[in-house]
DSSP file (Angstrom, degrees, kcal/mol; ACC not computed):
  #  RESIDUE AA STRUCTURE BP1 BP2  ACC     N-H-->O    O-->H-N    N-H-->O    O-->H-N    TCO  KAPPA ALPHA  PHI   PSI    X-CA   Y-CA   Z-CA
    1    1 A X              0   0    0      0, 0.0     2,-0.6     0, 0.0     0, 0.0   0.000 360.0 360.0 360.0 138.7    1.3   17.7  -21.4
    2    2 A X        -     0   0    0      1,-0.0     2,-0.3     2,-0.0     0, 0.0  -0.882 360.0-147.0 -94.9  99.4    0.2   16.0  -18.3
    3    3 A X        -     0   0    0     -2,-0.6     2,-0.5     1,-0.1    -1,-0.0  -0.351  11.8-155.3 -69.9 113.8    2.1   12.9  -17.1
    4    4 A X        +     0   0    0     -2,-0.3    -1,-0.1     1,-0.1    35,-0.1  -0.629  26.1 158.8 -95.4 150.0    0.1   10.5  -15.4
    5    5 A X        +     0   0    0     -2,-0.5    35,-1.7     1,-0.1    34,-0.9   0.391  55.8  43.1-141.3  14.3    1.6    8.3  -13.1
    6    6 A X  E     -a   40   0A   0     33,-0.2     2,-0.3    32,-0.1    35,-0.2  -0.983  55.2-168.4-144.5 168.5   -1.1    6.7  -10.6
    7    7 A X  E     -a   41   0A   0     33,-1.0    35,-3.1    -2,-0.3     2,-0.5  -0.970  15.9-133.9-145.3 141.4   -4.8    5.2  -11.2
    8    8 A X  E     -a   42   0A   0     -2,-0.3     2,-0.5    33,-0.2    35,-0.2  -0.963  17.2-164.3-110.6 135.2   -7.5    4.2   -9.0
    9    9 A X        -     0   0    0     33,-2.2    35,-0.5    -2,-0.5    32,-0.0  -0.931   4.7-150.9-138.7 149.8   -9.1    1.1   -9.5
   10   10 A X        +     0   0    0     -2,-0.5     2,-0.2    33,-0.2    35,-0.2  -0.231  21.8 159.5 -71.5 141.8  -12.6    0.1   -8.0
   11   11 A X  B     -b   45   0B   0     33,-1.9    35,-1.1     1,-0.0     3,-0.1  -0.940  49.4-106.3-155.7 179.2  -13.7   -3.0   -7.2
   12   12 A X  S    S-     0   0    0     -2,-0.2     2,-0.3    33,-0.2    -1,-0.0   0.760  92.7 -27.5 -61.7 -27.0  -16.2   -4.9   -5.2
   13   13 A X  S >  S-     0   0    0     32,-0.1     3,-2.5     1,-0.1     4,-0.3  -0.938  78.0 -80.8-173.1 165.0  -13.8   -6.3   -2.4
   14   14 A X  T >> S+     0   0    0      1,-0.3     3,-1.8    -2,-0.3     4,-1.2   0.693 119.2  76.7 -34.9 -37.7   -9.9   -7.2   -2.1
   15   15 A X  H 3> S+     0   0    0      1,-0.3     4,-2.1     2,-0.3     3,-0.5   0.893  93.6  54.7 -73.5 -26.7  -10.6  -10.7   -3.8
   16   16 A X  H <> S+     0   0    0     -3,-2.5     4,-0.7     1,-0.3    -1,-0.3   0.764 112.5  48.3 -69.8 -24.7  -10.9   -8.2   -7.4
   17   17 A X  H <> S+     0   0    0     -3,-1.8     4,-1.3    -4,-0.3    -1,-0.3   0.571 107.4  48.2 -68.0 -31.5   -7.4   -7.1   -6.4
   18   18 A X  H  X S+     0   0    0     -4,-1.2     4,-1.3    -3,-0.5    -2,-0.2   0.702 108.9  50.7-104.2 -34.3   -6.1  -10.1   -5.8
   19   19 A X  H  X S+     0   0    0     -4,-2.1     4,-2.5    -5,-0.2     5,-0.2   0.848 110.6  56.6 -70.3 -31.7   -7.3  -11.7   -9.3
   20   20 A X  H  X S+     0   0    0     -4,-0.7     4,-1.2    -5,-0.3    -2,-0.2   0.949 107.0  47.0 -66.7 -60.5   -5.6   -8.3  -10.9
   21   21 A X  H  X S+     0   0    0     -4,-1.3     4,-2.8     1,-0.2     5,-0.4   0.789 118.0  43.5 -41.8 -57.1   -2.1   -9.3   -9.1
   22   22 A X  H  < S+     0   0    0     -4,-1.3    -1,-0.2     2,-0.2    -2,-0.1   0.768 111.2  50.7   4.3 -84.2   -2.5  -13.2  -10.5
   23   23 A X  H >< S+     0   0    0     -4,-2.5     3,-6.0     1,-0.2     4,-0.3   0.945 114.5  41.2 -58.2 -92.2   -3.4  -12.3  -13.5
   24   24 A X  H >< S+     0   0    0     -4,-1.2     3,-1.1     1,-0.3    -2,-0.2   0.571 108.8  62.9 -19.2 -68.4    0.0   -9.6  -13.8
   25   25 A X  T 3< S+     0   0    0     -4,-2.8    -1,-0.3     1,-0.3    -2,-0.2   0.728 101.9  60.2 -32.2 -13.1    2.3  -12.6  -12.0
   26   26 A X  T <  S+     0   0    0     -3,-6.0    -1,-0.3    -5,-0.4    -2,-0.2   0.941  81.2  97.2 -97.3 -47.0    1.2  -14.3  -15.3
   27   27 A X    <   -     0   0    0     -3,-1.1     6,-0.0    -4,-0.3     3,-0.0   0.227  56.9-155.0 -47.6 165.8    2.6  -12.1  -18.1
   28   28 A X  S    S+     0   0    0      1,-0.1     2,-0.9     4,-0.0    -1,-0.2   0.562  81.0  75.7-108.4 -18.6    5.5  -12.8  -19.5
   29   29 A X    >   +     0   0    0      1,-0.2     3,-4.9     3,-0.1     4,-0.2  -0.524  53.1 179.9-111.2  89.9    6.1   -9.2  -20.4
   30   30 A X  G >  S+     0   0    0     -2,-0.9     3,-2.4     1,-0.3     6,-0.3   0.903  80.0  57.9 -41.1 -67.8    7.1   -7.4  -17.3
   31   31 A X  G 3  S+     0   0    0      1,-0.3    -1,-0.3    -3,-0.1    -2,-0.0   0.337 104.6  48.8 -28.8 -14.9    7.4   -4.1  -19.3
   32   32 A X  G <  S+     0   0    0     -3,-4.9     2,-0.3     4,-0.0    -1,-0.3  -0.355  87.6 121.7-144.1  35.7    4.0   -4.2  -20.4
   33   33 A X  S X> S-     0   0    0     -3,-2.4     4,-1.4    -4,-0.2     3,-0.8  -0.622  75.7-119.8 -92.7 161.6    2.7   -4.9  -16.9
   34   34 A X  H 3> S+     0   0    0     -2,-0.3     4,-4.3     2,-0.2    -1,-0.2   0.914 111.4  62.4 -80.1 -33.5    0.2   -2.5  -15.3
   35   35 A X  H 34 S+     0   0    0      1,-0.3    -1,-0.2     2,-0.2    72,-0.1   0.701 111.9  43.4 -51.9 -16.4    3.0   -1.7  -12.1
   36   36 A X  H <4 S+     0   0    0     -3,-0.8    -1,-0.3    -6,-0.3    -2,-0.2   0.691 111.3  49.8 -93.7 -29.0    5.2   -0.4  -14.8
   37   37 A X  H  < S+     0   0    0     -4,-1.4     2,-0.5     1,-0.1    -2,-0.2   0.903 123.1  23.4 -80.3 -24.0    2.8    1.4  -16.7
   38   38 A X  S  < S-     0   0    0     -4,-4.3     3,-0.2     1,-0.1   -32,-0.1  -0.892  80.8-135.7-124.5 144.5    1.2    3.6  -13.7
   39   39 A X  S    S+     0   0    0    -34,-0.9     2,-0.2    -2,-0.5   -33,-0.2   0.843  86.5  12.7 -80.0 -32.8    3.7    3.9  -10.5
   40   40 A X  E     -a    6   0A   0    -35,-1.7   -33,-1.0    -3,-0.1     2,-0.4  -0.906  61.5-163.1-149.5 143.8    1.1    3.3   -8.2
   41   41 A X  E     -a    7   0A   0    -35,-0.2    61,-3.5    -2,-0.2    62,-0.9  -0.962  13.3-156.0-119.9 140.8   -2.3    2.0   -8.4
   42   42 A X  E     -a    8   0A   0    -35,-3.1   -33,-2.2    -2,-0.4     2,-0.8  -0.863  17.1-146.0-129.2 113.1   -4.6    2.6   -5.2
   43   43 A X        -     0   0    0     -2,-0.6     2,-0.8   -35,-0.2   -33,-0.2  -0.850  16.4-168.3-100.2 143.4   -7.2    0.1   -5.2
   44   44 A X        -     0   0    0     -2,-0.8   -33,-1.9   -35,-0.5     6,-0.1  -0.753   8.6-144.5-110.8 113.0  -10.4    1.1   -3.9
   45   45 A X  B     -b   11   0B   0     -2,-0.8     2,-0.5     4,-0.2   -33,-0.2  -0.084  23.5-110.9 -81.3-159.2  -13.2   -0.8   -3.1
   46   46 A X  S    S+     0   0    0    -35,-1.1     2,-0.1     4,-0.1    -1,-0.1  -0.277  82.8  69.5-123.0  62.5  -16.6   -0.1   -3.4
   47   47 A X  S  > S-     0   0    0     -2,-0.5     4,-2.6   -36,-0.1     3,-0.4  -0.447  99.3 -71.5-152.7-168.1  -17.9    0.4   -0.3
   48   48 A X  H  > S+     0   0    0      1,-0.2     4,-1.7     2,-0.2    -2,-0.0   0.648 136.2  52.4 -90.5  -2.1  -17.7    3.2    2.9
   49   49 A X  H  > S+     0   0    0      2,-0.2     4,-0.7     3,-0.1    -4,-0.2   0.420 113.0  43.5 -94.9   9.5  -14.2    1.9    3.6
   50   50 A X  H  > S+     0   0    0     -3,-0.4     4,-0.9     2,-0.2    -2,-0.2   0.763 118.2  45.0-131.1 -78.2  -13.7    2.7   -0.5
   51   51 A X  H >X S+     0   0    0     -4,-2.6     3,-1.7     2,-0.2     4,-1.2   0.928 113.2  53.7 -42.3 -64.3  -15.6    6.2    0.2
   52   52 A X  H >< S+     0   0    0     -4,-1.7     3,-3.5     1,-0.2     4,-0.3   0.829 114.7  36.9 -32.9 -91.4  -13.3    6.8    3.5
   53   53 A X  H 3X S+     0   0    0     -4,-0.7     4,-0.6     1,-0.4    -1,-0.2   0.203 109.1  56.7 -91.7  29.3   -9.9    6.4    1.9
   54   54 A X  H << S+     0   0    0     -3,-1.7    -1,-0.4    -4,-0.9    -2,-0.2   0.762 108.9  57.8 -89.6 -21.8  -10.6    8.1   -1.6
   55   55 A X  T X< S+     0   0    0     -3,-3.5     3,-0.6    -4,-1.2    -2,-0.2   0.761 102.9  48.1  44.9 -72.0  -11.4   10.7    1.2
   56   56 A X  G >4 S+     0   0    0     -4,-0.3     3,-3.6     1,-0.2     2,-1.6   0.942 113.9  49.6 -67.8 -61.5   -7.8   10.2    2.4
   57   57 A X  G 3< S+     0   0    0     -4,-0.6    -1,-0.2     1,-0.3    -2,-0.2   0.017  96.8  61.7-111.3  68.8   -6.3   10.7   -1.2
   58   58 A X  G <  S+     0   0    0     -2,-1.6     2,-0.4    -3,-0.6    -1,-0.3  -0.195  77.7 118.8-120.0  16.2   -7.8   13.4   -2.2
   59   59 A X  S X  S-     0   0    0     -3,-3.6     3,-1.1     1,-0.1     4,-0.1  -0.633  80.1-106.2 -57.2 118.6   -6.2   14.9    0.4
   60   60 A X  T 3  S-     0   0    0     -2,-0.4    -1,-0.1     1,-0.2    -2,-0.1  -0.509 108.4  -4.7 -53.2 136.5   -3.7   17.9   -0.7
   61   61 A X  T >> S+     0   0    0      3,-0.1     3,-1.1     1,-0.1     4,-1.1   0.765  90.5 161.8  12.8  64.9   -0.4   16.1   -0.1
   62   62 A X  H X>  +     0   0    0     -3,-1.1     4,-1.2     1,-0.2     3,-0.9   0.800  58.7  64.4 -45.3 -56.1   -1.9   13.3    1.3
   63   63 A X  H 3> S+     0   0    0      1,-0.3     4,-2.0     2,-0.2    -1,-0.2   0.629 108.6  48.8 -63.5 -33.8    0.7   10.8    1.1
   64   64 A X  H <> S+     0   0    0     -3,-1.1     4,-1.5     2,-0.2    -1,-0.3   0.724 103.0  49.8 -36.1 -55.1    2.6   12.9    3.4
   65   65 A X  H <X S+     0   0    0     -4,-1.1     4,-3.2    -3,-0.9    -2,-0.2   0.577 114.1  59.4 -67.4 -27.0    0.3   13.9    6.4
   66   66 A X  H  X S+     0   0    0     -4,-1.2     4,-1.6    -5,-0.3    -2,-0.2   0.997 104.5  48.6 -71.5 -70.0    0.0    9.9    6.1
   67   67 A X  H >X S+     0   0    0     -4,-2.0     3,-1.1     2,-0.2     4,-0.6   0.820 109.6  44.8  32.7-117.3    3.3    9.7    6.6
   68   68 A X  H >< S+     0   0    0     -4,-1.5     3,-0.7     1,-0.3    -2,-0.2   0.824 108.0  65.4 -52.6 -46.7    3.8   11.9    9.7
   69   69 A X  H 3< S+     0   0    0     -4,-3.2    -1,-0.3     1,-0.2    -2,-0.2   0.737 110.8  31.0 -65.0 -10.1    0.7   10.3   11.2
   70   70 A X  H << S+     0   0    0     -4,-1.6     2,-0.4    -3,-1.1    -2,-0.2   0.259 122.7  33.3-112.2  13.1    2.1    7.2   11.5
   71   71 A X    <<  -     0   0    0     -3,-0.7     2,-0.2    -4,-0.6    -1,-0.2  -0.929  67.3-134.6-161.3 157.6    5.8    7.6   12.0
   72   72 A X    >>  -     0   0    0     -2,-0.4     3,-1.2     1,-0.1     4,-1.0  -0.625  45.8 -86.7 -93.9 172.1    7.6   10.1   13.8
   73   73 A X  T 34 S+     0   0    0      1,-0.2     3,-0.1    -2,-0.2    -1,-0.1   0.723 124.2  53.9 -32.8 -62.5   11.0   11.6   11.8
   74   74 A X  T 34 S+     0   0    0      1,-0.2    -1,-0.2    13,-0.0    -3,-0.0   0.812 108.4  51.0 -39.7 -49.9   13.5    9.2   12.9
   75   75 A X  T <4 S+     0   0    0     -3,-1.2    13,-1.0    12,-0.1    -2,-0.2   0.945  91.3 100.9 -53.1 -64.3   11.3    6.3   11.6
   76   76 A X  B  < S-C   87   0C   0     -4,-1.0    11,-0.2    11,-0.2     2,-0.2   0.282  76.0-101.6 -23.3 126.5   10.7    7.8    8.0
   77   77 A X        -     0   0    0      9,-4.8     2,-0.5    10,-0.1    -1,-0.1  -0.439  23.4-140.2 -52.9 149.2   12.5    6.7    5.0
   78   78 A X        -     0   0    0     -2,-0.2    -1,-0.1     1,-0.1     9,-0.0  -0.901  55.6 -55.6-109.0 102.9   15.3    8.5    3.3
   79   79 A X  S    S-     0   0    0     -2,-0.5     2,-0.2     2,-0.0    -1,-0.1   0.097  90.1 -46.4  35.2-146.5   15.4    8.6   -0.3
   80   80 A X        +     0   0    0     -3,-0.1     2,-0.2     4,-0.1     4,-0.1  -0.649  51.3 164.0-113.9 165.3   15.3    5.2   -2.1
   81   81 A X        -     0   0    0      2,-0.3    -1,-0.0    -2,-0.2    -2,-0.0  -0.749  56.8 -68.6-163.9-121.2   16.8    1.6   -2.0
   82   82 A X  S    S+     0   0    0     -2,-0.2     2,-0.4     1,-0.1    -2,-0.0   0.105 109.6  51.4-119.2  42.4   16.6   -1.7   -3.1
   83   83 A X  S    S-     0   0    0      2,-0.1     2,-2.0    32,-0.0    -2,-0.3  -0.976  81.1-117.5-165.8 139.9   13.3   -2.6   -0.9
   84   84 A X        +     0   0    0     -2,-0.4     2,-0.2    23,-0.4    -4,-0.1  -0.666  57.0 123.9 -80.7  85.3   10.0   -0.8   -0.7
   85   85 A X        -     0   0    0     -2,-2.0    10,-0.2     1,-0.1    -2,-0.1  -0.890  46.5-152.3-130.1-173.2    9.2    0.5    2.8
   86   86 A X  S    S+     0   0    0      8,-3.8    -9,-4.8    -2,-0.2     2,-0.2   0.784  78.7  36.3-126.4 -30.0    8.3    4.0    4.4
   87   87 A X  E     +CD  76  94C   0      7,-1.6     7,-0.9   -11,-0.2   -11,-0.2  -0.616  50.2 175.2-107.6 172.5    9.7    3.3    8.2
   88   88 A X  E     + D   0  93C   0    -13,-1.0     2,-0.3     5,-0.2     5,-0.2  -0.156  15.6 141.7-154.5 119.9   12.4    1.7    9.9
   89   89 A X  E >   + D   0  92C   0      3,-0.8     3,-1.3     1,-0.2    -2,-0.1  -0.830  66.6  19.2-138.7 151.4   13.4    1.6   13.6
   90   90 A X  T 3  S-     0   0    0     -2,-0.3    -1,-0.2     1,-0.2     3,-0.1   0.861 127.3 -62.6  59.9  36.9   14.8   -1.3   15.9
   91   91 A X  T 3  S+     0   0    0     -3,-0.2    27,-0.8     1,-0.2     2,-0.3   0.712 112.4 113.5  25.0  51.2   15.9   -3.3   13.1
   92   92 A X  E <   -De  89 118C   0     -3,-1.3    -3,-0.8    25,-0.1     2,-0.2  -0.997  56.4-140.0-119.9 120.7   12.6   -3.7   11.7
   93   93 A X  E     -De  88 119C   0     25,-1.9    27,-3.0    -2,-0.3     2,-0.4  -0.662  16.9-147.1 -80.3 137.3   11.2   -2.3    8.1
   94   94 A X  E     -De  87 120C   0     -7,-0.9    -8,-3.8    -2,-0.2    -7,-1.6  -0.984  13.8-172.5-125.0 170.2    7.8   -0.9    7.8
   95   95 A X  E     - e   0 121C   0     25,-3.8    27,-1.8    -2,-0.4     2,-0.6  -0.699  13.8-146.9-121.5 143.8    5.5   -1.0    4.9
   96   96 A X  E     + e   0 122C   0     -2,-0.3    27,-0.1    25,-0.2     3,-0.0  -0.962  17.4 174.9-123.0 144.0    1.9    1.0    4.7
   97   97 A X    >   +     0   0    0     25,-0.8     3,-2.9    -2,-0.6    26,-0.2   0.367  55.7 111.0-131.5 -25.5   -0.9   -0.8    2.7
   98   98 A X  T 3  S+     0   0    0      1,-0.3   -45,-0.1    -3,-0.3    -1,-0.1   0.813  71.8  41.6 -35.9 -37.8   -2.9    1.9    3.9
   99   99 A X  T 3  S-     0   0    0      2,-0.1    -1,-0.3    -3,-0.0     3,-0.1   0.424 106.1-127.5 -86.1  16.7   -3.4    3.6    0.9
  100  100 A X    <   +     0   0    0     -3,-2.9     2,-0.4     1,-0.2   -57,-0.1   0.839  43.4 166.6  12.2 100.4   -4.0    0.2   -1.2
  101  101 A X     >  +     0   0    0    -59,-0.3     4,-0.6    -4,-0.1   -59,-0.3  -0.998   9.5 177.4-108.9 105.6   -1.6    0.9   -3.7
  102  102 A X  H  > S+     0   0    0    -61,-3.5     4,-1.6    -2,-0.4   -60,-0.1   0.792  75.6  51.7-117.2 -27.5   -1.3   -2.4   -5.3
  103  103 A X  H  > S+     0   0    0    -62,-0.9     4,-1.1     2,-0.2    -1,-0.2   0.817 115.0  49.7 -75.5 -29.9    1.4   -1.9   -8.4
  104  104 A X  H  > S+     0   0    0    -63,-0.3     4,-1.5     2,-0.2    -2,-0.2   0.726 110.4  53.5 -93.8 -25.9    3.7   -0.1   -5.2
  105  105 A X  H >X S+     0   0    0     -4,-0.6     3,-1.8     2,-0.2     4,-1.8   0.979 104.9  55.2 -72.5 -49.0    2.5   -4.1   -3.2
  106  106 A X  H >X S+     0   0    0     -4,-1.6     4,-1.5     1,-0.3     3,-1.3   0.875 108.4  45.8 -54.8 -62.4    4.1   -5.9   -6.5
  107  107 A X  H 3X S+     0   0    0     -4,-1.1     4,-1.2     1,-0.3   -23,-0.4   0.541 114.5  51.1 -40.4 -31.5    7.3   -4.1   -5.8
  108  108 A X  H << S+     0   0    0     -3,-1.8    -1,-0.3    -4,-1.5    -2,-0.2   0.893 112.3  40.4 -44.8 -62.6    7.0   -5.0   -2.1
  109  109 A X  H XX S+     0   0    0     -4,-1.8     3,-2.6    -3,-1.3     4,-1.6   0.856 107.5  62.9 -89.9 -37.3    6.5   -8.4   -2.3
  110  110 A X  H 3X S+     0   0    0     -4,-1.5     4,-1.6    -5,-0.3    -1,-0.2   0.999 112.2  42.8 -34.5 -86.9    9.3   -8.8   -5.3
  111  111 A X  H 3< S+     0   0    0     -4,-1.2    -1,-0.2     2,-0.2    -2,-0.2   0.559 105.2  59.7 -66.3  12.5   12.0   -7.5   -2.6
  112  112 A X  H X4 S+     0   0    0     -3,-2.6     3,-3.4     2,-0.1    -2,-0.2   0.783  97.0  66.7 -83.9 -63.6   10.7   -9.7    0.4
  113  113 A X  H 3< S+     0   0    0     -4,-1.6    -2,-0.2     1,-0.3    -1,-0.1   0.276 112.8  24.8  -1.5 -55.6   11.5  -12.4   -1.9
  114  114 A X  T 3< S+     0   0    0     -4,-1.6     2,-0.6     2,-0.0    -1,-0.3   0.453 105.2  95.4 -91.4   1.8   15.5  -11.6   -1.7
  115  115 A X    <   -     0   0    0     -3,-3.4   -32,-0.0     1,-0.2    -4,-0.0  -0.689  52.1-166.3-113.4 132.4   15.5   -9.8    1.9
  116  116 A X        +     0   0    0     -2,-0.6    -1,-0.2     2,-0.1    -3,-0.0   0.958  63.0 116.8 -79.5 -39.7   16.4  -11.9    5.4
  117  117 A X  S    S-     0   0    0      1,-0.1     2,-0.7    -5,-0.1   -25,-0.1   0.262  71.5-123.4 -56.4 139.1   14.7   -8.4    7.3
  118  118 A X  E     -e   92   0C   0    -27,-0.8   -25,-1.9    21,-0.0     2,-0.5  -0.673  35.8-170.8 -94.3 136.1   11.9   -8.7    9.2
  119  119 A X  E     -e   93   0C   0     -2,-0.7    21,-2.5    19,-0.3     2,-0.4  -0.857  13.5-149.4-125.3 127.9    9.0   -6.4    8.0
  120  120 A X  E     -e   94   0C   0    -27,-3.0   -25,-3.8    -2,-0.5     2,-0.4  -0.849   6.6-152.3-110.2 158.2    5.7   -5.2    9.0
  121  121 A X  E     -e   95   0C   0     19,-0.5    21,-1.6    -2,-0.4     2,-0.2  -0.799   4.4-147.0 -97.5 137.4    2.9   -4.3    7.2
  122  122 A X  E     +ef  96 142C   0    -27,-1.8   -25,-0.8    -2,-0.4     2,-0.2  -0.894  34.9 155.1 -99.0 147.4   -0.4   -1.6    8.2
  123  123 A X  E     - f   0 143C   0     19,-1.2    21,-0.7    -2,-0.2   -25,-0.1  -0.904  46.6-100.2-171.7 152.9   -3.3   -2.4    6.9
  124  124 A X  E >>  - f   0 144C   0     -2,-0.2     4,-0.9    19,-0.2     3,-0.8  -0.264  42.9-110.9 -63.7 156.0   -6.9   -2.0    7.4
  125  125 A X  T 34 S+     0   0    0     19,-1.2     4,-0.3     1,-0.2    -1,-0.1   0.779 118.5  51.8 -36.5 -31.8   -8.6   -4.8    8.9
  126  126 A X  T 34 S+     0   0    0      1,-0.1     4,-0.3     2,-0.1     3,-0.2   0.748 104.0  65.7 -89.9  -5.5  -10.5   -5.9    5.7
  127  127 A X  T <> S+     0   0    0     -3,-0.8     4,-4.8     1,-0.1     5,-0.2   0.731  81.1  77.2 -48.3 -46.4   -7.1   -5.8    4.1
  128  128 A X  H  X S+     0   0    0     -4,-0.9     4,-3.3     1,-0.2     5,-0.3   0.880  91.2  49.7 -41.2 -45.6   -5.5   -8.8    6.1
  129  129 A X  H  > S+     0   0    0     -4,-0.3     4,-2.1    -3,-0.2    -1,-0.2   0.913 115.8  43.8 -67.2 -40.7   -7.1  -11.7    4.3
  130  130 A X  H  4 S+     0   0    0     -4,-0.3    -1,-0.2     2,-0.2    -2,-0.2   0.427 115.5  55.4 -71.0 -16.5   -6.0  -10.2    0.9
  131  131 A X  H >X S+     0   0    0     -4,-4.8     3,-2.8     3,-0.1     4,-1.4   0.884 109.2  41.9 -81.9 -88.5   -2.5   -9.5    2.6
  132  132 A X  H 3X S+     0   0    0     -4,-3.3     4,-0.6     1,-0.3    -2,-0.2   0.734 111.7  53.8 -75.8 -40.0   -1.8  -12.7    3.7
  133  133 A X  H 3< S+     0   0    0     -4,-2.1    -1,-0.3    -5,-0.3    -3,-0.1   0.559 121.6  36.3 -64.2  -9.4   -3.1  -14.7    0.1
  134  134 A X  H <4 S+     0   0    0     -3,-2.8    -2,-0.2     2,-0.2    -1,-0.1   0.788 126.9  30.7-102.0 -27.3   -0.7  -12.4   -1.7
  135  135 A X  H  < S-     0   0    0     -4,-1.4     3,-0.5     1,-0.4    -3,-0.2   0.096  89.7-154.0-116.8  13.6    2.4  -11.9    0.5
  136  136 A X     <  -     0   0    0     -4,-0.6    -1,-0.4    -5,-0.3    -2,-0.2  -0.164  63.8 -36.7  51.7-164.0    2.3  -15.6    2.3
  137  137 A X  S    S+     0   0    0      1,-0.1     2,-1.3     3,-0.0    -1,-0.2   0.627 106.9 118.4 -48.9 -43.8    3.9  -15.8    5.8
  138  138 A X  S    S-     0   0    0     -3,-0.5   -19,-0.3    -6,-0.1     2,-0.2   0.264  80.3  -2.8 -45.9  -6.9    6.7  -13.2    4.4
  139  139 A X  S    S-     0   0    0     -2,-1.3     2,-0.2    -3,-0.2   -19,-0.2  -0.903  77.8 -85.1 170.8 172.4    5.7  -10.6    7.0
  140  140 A X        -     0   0    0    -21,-2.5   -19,-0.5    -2,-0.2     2,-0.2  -0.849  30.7-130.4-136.3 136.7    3.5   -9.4    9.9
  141  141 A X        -     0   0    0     -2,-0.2     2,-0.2   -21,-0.2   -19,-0.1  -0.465  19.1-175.3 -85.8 139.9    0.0   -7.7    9.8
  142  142 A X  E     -f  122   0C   0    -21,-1.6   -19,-1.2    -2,-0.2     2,-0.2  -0.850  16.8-152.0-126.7 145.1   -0.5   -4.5   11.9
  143  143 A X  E     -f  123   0C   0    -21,-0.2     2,-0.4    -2,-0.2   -19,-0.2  -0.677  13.0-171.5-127.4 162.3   -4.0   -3.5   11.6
  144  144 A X  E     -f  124   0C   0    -21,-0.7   -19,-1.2    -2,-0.2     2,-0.6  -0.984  25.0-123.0-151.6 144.7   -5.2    0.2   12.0
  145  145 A X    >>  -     0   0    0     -2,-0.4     4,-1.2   -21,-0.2     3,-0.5  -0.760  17.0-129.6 -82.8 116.9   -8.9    1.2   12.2
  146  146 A X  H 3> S+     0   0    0     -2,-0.6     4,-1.1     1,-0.2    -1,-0.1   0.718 107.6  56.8 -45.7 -20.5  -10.1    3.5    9.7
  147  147 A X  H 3> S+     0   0    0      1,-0.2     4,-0.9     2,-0.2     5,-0.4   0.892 107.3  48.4 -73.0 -40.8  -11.7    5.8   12.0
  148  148 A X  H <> S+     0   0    0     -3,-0.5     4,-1.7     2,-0.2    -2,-0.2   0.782 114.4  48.9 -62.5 -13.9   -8.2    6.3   14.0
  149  149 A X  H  X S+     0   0    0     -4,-1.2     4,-1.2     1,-0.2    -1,-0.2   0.879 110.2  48.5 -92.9 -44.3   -6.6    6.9   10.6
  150  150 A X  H  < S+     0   0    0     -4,-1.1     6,-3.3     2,-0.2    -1,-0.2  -0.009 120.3  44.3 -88.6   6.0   -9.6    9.7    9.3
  151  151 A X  H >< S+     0   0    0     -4,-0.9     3,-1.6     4,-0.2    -1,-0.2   0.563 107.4  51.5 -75.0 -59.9   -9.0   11.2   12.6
  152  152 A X  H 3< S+     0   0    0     -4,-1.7    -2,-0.2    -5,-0.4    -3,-0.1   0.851 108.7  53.3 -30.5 -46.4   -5.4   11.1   12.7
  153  153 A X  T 3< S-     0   0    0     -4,-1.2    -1,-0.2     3,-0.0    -3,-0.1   0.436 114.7-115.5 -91.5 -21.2   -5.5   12.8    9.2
  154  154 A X  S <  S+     0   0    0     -3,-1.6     3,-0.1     2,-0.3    -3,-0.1   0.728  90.2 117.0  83.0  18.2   -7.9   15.7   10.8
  155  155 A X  S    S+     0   0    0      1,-0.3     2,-0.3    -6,-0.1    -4,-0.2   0.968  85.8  25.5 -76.3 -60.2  -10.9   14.0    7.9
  156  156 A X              0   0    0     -6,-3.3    -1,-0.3    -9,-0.2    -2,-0.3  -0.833 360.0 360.0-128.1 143.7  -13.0   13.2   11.2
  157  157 A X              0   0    0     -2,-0.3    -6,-0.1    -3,-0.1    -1,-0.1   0.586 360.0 360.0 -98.1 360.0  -13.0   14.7   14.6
């Protein structure tokens, strides 16, 4: 049997992402929430910035090379703890949105709640607006261009 544990879902632009989070914030039944059921859900819109990063993860061990192109060894996380991020150097966390993962965002935004640490986020540029109406003030956008990312990543030369 084949465990699934991630989903993509499409939509026309961030603001369909942002009604799906609401909507989850409403249930009553955590347990029966989509963030629980699938471990991460990578939304993808429906568009060439949608085309680009299914692009990226469909990568063989994508999430990795993603990784290593945006932080060198030192930076990288270490096993797990009680806050979602992937870097942290200079007593600063960072978080990568790249891959819109949006059930892995719930879990984000859940531990700025409790955490005094200051955290940044990456994120595309069409990301930001849909960053900042779900995560408030609570931490500062770093923007990456998709082409520098699909280059980085060896997709586009």
């Amino acid at each position: 049997m084949i465990e699934v544990t991630s989903a993509l879902l499409f939509g026309a632009s961030e603001d369909s992402a942002l009604r799906t989070l609401i909507e989850s914030d409403k249930s009553r039944k955590k347990d029966a929430r989509f963030d629980r059921i699938y471990q991460a859900v990578h939304f993808v819109p429906l568009d060439k910035d949608g085309i680009a990063l299914l692009k990226i993860l469909t990568l063989p061990d994508w999430h990795e090379k993603l990784m290593s192109a945006l932080f060198n060894e030192k930076m990288r996380a270490k096993g797990y703890g009680s806050v979602e991020f992937d870097a942290y150097w200079e007593n600063k966390y960072y978080y990568s949105h790249l891959d819109g993962d949006i059930a892995r965002l719930i879990r984000f935004r859940e531990a700025l709640q409790t955490q005094e640490q200051s955290f940044e986020v990456l994120c595309f540029p069409r990301q930001v607006q849909f960053l900042k109406d779900y995560l408030g003030g609570s931490a500062i956008l770093r923007t990456l261009k998709m082409p520098a990312v699909l280059n980085a990543l060896g997709i586009i030369k």
